[in-house]
C-alpha positions in Angstrom: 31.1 18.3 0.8 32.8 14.7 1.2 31.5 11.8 0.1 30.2 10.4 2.7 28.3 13.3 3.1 26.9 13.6 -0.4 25.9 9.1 -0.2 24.0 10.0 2.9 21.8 13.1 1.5 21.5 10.7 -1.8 20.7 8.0 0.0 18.3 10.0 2.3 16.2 11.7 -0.3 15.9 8.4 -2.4 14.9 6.6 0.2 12.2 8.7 1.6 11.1 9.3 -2.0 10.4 5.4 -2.7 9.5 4.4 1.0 7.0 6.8 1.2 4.1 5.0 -0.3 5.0 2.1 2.0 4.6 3.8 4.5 1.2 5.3 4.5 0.5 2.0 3.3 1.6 0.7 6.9 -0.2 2.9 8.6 -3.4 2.6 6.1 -4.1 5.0 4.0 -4.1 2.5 1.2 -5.4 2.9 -2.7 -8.3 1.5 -2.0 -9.3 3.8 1.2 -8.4 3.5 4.8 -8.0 0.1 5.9 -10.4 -1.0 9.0 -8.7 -0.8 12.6 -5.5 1.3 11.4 -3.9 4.1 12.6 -5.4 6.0 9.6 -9.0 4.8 10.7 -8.1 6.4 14.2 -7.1 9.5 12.5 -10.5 10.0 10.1 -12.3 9.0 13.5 -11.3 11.8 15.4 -10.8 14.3 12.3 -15.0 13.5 11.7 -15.5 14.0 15.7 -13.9 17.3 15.4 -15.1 18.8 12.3 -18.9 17.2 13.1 -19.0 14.2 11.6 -17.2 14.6 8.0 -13.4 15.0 7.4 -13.0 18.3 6.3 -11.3 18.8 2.5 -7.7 19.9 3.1 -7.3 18.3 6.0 -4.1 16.2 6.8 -6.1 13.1 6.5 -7.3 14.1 3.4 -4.0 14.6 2.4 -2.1 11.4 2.9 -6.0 9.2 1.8 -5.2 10.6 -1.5 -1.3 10.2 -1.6 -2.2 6.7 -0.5 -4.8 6.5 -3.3 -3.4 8.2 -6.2 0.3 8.4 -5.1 2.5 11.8 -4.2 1.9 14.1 -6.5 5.2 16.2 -7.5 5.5 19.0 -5.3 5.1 16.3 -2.6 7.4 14.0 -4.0 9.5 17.1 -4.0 8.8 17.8 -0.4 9.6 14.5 0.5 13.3 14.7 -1.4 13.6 17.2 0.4 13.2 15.9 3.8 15.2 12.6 3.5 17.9 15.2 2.1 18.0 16.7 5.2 18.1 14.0 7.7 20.5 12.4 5.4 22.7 15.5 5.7 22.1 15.1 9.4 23.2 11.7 10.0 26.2 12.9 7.9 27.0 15.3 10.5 26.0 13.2 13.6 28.2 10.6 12.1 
């Protein structure tokens, strides 16, 4: 493995481990709850259409409401890692 190669799969997982909470800040799952006219707002809307009116435990907005809210927990953080890893390994081929 060169380098580069290894600076871009470092720089991959790091950066998807601390950007993460930024993120689903952005988009609104937030610490305290989903933030009014977001995208996550759209997303618990039509998770309670489908599942009749609640959002179901589990679900995916579930999920990322209580990764906004508490923060990842380590097998996600882990999981995360993981997948800037790989699209830093990627971009360290495509390069």
């Amino acid at each position: 493995m060169g380098l580069l190669t290894a600076a871009l799969i470092g720089a991959g997982a790091t950066g998807a481990v601390v950007g993460a909470p930024f993120v689903l800040a952005g988009i609104g799952f937030t610490s305290v709850g989903i933030a009014a006219g977001s995208y996550a707002a759209s997303m618990m809307s039509a998770a309670a259409v489908a599942n009749g009116g609640a959002v179901a435990a589990g679900s995916a907005v579930a999920v990322l409401q209580a990764a906004g809210a508490a923060g990842l927990t380590g097998a996600a953080t882990a999981a995360v890692g993981g997948t800037g890893a790989a699209l830093g390994g990627l971009a360290a081929i495509l390069i």
